[in-house]
C-alpha positions in Angstrom: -19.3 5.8 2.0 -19.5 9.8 1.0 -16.6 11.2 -0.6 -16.8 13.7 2.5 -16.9 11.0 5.0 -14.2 9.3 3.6 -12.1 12.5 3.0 -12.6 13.6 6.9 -11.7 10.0 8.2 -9.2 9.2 6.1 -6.6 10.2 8.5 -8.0 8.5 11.5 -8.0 5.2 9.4 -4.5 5.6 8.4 -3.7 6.3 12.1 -5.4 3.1 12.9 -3.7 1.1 10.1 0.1 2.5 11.2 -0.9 1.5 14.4 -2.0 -2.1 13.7 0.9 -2.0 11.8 3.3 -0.9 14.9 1.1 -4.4 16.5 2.3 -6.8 14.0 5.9 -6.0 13.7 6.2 -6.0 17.7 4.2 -9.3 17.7 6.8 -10.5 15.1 9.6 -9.3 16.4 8.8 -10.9 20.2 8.2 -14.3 17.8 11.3 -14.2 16.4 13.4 -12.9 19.0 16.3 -10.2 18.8 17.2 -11.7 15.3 14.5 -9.2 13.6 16.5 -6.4 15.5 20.5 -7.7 14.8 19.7 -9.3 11.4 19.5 -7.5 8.2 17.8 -9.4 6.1 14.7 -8.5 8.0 14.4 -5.3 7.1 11.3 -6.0 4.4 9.5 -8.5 6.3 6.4 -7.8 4.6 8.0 -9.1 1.1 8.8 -12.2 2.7 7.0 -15.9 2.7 7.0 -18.5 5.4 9.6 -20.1 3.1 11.8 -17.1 3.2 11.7 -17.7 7.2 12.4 -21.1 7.4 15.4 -20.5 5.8 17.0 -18.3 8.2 19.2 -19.8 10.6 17.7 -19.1 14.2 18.4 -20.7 17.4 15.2 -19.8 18.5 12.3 -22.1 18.7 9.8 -19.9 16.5 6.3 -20.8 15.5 6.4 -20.5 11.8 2.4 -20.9 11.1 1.8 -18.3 13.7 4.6 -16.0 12.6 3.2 -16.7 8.8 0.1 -15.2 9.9 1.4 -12.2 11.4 3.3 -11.7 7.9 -0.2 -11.7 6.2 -1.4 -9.1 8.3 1.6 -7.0 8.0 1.0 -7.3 4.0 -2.5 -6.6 3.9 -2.2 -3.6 6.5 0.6 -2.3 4.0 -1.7 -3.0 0.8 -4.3 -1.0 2.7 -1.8 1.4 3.5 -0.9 1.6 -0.4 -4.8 1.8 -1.9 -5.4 4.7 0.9 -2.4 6.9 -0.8 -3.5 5.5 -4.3 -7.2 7.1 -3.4 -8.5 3.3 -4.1 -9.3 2.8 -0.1 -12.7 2.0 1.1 -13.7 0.5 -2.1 -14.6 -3.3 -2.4 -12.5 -4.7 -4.7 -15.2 -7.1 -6.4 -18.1 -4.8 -5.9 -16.0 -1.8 -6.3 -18.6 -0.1 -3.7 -17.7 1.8 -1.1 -17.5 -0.1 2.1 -18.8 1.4 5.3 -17.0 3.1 7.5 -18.0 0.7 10.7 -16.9 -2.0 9.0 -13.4 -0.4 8.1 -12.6 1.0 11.8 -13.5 -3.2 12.8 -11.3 -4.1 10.1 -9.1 -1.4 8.4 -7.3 -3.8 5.6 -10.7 -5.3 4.5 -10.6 -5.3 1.1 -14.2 -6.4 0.3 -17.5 -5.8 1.8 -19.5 -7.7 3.7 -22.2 -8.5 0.9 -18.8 -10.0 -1.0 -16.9 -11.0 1.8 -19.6 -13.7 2.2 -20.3 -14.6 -1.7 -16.5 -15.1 -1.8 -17.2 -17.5 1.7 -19.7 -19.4 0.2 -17.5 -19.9 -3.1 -14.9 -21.5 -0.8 -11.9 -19.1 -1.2 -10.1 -18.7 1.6 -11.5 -15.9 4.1 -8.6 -13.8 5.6 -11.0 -12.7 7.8 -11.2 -15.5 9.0 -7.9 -16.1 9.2 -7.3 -12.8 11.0 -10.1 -13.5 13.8 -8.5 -16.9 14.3 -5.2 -15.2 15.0 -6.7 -12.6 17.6 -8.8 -15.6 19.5 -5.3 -17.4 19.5 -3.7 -13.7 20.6 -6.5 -13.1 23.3 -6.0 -17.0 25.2 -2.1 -16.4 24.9 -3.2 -13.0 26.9 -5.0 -14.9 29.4 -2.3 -17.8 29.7 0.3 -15.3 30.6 -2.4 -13.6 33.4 
């Protein structure tokens, strides 16, 4: 990506990634209940792990491996949050190329592109991408349940 392109569109992707970011925590907080509102200790969500949660006496039924997911979003839209004031943004972080702008709108918090995203596939680490489209198929049939 041009430093011009990314310089003009930098605000639109960080409108995008607070947005996302308003998403998650209003997915979370519907998860969890009232608790994330009353409760304190939930004021840094994003530092916490699903052990952290467990932990936390709540009398609601919550669905900790769906709720742990929505965590890792919240972190990795904060991390991209973080690399787009650090000026690091938009930068693959194997390659260190610049990843294309399409591919950021579809997925702001990517931290690789797609050339890496699928050598780091086909090494077997763990795709958060494909972690992330499991969670919005699982979003979209909860959508169509409730219809």
């Amino acid at each position: 990506m041009k430093q011009e392109e990314m310089a003009f569109n930098q605000e639109e992707l960080r409108a995008l990634l607070l947005g996302l970011r308003d998403e998650v925590l209003a997915k979370i907080e519907e998860e969890m209940g009232t608790k994330v509102r009353e409760d304190p200790r939930f004021s840094s969500l994003s530092t916490m792990d699903i052990g952290d949660l467990s932990q936390l006496d709540l009398a609601e039924d919550i669905d900790y491996s769906l709720l742990q997911l929505y965590v890792e979003r919240l972190r990795n839209i904060d991390e991209a949050l973080r690399r787009l004031e650090e000026g690091t943004y938009g930068y693959c972080e194997e390659c260190g190329k610049a990843i294309g702008l399409k591919r950021l709108k579809v997925l702001p918090f990517t931290r690789y592109c797609v050339k890496c995203q699928e050598k780091l596939e086909k090494m077997g680490q763990p795709s958060k991408l494909r972690m992330m489209r499991r969670l919005e198929d699982f979003e979209r049939e909860e959508e169509e349940e409730e219809l």
